[in-house]
C-alpha positions as CSV (number, residue, x, y, z in Angstrom):
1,X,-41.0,-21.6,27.3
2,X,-38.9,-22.7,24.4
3,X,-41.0,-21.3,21.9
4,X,-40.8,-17.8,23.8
5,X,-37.4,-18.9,23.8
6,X,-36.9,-19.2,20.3
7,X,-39.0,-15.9,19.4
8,X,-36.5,-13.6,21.7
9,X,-33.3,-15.3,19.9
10,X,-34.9,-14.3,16.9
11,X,-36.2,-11.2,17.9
12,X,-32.5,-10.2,19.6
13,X,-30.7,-11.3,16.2
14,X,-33.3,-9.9,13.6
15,X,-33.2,-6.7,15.1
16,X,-29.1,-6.8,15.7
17,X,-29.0,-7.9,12.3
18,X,-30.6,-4.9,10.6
19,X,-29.2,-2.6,13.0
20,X,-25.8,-3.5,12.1
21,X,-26.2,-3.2,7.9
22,X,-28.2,0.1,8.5
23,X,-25.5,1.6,10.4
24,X,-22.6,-0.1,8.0
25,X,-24.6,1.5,5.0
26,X,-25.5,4.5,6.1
27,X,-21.9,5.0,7.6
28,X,-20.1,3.7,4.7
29,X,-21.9,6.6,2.2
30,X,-21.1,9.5,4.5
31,X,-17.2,8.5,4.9
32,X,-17.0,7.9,1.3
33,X,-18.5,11.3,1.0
34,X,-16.3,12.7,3.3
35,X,-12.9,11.2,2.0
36,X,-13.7,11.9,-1.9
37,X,-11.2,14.4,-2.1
38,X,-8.5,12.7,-0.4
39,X,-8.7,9.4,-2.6
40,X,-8.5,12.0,-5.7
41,X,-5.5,13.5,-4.1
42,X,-4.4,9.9,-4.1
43,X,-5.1,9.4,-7.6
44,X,-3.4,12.2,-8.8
45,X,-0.3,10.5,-7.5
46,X,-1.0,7.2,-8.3
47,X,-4.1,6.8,-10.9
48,X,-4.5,3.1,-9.7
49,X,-5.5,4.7,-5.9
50,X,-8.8,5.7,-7.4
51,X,-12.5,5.8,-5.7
52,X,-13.3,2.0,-6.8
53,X,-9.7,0.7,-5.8
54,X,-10.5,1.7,-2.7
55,X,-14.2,0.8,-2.1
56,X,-12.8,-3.3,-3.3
57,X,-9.3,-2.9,-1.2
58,X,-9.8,-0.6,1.4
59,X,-14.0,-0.5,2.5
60,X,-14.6,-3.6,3.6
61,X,-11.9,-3.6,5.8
62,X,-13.0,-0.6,7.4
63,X,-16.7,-1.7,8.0
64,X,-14.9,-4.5,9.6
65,X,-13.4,-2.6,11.9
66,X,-15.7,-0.3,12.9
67,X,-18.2,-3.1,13.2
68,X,-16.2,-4.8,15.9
69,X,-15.6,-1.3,17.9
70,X,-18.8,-0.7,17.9
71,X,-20.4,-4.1,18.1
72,X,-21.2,-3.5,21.9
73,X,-22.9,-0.6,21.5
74,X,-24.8,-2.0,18.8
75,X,-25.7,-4.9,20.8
76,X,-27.0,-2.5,23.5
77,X,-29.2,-0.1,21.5
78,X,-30.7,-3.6,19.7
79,X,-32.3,-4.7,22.9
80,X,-33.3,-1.6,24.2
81,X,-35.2,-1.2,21.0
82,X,-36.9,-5.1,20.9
83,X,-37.4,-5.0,24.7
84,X,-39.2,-1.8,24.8
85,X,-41.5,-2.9,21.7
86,X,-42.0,-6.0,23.8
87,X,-43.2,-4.4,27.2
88,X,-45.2,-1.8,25.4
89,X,-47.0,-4.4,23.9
90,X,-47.2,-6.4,27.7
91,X,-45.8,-9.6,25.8
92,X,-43.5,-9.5,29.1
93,X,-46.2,-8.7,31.6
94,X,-47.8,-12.6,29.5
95,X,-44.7,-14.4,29.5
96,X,-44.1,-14.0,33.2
97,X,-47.5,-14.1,34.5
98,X,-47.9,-17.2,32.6
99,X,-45.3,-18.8,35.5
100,X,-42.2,-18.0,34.4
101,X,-39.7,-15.8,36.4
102,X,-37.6,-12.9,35.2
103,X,-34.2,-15.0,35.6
104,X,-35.5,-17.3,33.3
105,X,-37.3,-14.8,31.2
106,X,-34.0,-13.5,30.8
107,X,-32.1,-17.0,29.5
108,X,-32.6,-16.3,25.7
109,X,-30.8,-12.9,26.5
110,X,-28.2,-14.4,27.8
111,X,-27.6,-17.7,25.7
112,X,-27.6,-15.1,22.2
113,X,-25.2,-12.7,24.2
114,X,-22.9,-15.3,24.8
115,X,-23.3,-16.8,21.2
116,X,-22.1,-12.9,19.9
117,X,-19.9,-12.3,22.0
118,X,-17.7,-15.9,21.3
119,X,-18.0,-14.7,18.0
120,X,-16.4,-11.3,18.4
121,X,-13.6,-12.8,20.9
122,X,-12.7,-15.0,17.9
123,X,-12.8,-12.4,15.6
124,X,-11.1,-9.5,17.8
125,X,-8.0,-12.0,18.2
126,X,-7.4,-13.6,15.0
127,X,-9.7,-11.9,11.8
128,X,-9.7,-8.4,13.0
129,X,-5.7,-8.0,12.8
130,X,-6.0,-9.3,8.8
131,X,-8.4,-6.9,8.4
132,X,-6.7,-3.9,9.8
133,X,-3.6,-5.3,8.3
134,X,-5.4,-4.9,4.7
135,X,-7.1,-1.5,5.9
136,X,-3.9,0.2,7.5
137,X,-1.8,-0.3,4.0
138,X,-4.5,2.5,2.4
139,X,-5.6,4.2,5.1
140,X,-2.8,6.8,5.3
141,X,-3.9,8.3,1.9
142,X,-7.5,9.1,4.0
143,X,-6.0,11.2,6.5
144,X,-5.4,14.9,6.3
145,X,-1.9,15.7,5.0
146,X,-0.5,16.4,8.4
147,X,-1.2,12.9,9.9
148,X,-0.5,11.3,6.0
149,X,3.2,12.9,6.1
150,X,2.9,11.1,9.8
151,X,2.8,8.1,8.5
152,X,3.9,7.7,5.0
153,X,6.9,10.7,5.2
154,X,9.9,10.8,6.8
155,X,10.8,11.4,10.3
156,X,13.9,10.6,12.8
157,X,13.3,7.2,14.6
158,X,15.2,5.1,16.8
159,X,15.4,1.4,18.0
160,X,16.5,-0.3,21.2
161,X,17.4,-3.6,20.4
162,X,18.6,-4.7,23.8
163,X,19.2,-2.5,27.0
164,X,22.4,-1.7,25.8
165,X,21.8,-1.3,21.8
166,X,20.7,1.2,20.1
167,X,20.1,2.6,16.3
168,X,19.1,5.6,15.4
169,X,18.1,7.4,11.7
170,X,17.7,10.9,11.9
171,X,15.2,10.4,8.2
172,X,13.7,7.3,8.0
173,X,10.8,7.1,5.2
174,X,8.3,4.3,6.6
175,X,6.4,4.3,2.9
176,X,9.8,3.6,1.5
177,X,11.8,2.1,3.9
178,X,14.9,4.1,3.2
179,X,16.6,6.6,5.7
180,X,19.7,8.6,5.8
181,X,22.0,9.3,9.0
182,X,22.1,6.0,10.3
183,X,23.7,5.2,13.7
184,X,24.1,2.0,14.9
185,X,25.8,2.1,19.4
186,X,26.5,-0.8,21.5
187,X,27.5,-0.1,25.2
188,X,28.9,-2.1,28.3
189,X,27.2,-2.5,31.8
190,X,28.5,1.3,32.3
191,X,27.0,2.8,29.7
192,X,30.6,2.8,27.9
193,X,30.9,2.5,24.4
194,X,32.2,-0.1,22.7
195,X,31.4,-0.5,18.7
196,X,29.5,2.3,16.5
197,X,28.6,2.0,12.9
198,X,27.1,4.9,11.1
199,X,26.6,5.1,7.5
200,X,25.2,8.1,5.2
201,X,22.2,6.1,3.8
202,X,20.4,2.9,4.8
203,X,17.8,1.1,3.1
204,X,15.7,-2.3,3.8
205,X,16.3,-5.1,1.3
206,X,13.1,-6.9,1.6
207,X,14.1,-10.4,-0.7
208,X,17.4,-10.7,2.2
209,X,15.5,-9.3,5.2
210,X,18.6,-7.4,6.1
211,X,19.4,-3.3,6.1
212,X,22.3,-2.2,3.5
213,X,23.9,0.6,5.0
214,X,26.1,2.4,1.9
215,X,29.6,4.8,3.0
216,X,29.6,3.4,6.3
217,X,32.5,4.0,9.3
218,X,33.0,1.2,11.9
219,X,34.4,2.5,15.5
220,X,35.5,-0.2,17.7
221,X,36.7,0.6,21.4
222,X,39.3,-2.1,23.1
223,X,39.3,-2.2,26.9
224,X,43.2,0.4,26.8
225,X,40.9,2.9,25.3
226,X,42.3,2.6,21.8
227,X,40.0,2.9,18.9
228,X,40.1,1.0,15.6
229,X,38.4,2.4,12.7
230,X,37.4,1.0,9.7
231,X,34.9,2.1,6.4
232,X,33.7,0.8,3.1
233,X,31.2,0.9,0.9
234,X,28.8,-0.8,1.7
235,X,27.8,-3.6,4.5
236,X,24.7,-5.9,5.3
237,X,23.3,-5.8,8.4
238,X,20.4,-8.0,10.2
239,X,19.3,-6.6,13.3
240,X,16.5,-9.2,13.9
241,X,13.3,-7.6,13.1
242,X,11.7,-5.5,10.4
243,X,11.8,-2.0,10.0
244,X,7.7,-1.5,11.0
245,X,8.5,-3.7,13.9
246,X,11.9,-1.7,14.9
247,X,10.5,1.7,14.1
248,X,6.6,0.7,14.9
249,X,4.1,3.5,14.1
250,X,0.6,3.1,16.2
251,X,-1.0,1.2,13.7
252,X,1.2,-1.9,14.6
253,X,-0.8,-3.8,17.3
254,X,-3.4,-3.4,15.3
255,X,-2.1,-5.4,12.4
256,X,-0.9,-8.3,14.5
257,X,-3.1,-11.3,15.1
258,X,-2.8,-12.1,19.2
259,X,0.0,-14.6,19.4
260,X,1.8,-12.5,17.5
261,X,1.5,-9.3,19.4
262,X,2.3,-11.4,22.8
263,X,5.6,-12.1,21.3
264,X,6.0,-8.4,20.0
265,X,5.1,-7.6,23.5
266,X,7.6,-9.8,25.4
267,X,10.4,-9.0,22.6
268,X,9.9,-5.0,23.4
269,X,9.9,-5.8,26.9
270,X,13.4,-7.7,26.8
271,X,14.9,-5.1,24.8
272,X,13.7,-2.5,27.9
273,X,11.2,-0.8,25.8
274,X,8.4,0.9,28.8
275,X,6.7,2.6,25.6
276,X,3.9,-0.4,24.9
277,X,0.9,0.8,26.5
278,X,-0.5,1.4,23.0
279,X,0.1,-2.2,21.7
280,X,-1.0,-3.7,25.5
281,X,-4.6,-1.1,25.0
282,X,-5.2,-2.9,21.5
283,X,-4.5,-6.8,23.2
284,X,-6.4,-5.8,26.3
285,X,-9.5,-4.6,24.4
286,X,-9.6,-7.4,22.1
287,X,-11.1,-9.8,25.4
288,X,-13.0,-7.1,27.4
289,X,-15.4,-5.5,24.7
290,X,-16.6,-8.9,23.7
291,X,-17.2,-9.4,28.1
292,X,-19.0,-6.3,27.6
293,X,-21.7,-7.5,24.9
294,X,-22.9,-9.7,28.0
295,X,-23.1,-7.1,30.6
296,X,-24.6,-4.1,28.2
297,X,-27.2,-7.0,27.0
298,X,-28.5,-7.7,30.5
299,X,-28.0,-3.4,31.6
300,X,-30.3,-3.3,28.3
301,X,-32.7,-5.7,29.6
302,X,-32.7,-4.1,33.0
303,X,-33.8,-0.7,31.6
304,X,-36.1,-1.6,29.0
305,X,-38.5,-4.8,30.1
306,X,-40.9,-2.5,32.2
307,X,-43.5,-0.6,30.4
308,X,-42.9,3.0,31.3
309,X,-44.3,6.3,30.3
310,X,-43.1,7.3,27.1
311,X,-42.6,4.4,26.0
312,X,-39.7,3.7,23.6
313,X,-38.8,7.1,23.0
314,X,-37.1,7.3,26.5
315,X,-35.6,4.1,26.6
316,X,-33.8,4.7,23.0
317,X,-32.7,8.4,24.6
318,X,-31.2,6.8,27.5
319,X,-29.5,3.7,25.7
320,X,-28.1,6.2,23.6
321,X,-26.7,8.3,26.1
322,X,-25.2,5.6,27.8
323,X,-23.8,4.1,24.8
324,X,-21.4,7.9,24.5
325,X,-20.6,7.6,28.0
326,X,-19.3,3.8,27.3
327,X,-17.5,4.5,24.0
328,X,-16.2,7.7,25.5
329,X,-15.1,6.2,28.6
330,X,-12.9,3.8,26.5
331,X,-11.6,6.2,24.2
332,X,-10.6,8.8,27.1
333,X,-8.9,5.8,29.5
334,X,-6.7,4.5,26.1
335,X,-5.4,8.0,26.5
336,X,-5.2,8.2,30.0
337,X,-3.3,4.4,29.5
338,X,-0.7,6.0,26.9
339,X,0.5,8.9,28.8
340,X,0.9,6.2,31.5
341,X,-1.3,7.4,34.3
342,X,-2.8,4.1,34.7
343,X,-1.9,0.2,33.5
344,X,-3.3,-0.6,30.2
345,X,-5.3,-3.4,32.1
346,X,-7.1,-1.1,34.0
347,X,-7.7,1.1,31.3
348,X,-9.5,-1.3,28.9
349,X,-11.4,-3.0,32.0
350,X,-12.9,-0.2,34.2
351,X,-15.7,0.5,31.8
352,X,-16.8,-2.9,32.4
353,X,-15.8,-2.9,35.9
354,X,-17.8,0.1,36.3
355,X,-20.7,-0.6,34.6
356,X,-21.1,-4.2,36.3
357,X,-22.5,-2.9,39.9
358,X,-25.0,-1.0,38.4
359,X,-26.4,-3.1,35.8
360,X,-26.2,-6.0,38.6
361,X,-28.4,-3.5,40.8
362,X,-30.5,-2.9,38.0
363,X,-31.2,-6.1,37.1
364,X,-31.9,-7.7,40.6
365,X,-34.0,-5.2,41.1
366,X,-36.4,-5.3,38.1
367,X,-36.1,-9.4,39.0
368,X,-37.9,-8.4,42.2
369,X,-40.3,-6.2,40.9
């Protein structure tokens, strides 16, 4: 059996294997195709943004990322498609006449599953964040100019720094990290006030780490309800944390390796911030598609080790079509998660938890066939 062994592994990992540069290849060509005029829109403002800047700083990055979202599915469609050739060619019907039983026909399967899917739990927690990190600083000039202004222009934001501190900017460019209108508020237990600084501009000095706020007005509130002002030109302030981590955009988690997302995480939730279901989607994910490799790998099996009437044609067609429902189920329940209908937990598990009954009923029952 370890030779049959061996010839699954490498049947499961040749065919995974090619799968994964076709689709990487063939996808890479059509983006780049796609986003052509964009990058030249980003070369007119900046001629070193051009096509091959961004196939060495930007591509890879991306196929990295869309590898890993998709690694599941990839997974899926790779045994349906080695599995069918197998039982259309009865090497199945040999290897378990020959003594051997389904469950341990099926150890290879599992063994290689496991193998991928330590691999992408590693790299989900601690590569894929670099990656995106090195994607998301050129990915803005890709989008349309709607979602690019999104991202790269200016827009009010606001911070809570504790439940009862707050700052707002009423522009605050993220490309440039400069804003005008700033308000800085601190209250007591009763929601009274107590200090306010505002300034006309602000601007992060990276070198310092601190924000230099420029013709600012201090407002300090004493217990007898008298007021003591004061202004000047300019004043340093350090607030604790970087503008992208006080006025976080959705591409944050992303860029955060685990550890440091957790302590992100716990920070926002200190500071009373309930608007983290984005950033808890991204951490939750990271563990449960890797769980998933396993469980589409044996649903795979399950569907495709009996020789049926036509063949692999109709195995492919129905891999395929569960492989939507799967990828659409996640993308629908991360929106579901974010408008706060359900815990991001739940969200980024019930495909799995879903999908285990029946692949479990599937598989007993080809076991006992």
């Amino acid at each position: 059996m370890k030779i049959v062994d061996r010839y699954i592994v490498r049947k499961y990992l040749g065919t995974f294997s090619f799968m994964l540069i076709l689709l990487s290849i063939v996808v890479l060509v059509i983006d780049v195709q796609q986003k052509i005029p964009r990058i030249e829109n980003a070369t007119a403002i900046d001629p070193k943004l051009n096509l091959t800047y961004f196939l060495i700083h930007f591509y890879p990055f991306w196929i990295i990322n869309l590898v890993v979202t998709f690694l599941a599915i990839l997974v899926f469609i790779s045994v349906i498609y080695f599995t069918s050739r197998m039982a259309n060619n009865t090497e199945i019907v040999a290897i378990i006449s020959s003594g051997a039983s389904f469950h341990r026909f099926a150890k290879p399967y599992l063994l290689t599953s496991l193998f991928i899917a330590l691999i992408s739990l590693t790299v989900n927690h601690l590569v894929l964040p670099w990656a995106n990190m090195k994607k998301n600083e050129l990915e803005a000039y890709t989008y349309n100019a709607a979602k690019k202004d999104k991202i790269l222009g200016t827009a009010p934001v606001s911070a809570q720094l504790s439940q009862t501190e707050y700052i707002f900017v009423n522009s605050w460019n993220k490309k440039d990290n400069r804003g005008y209108g700033f308000a800085y508020q601190k209250f007591d237990k009763n929601r009274k006030l107590l200090y306010e600084l505002k300034s006309n501009d602000v601007l992060w000095d990276v070198k310092k780490k601190q924000f230099v706020l420029n013709n600012y007005m201090e407002k300090t509130i004493h217990k007898n309800d008298t007021q003591k002002l004061a202004n000047g030109y300019e004043i340093r302030k350090n607030y604790g944390q970087a503008p992208e981590e006080l006025f976080p955009n959705q591409l944050l988690g992303q860029n955060k390796p685990t550890p440091e997302l957790l302590d992100f995480i716990n920070r926002e939730k200190q500071k009373g911030n309930s608007n983290l279901n984005s950033h808890l989607n991204e951490l939750h994910q990271r563990t449960s598609m890797p769980v998933a490799i396993v469980l589409l790998t044996f649903l795979a099996l399950s569907l495709a080790s009996q020789k049926k009437r036509g063949g692999l044609g109709i195995n492919l067609a129905i891999g395929i079509s569960l492989a939507f429902v799967f990828v659409f189920s996640f993308e629908a329940l991360k929106v579901v998660s974010e408008n706060k209908a359900i815990s991001p937990a739940l969200a980024m598990w019930l495909p799995n938890i879903a999908f285990f009954p029946v692949t479990l009923y599937l598989y007993l029952k080809r076991a006992n066939q």
